[in-house]
N, C-alpha and C positions, 0 to 999 in steps of 0.2 A: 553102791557102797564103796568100790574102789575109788573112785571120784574122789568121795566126802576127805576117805585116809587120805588119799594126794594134798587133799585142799588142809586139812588139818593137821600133814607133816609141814606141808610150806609156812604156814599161819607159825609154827612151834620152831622152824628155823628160822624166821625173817626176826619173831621174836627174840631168839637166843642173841640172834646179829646184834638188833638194834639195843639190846641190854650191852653187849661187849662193847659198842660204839658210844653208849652212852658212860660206862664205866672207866671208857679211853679218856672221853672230853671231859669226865671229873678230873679225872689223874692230871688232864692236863692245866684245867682250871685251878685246881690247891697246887700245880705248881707255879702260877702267873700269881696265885693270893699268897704264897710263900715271897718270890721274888719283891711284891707291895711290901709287905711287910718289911720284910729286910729294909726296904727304902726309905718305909718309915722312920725307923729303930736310929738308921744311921743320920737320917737328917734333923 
């Protein structure tokens, strides 16, 4: 049983991670679809 807990705390943080990392690479993506835009507007 201690096993499974190990194996289903790591599974529940690798998760948490890759949500953060994936909430990072939006952040960073609307702000590369902001900068387009802008470039639009002005040209």
């Amino acid at each position: 049983m201690r096993k499974r807990i190990g194996i289903q705390e790591l599974i529940s943080k690798n998760k948490s991670e890759i949500l953060k990392d994936n909430s990072a690479l939006e952040k960073i993506e609307t702000k590369i679809e902001k900068k387009h835009d802008v470039k639009k507007a002005t040209v």
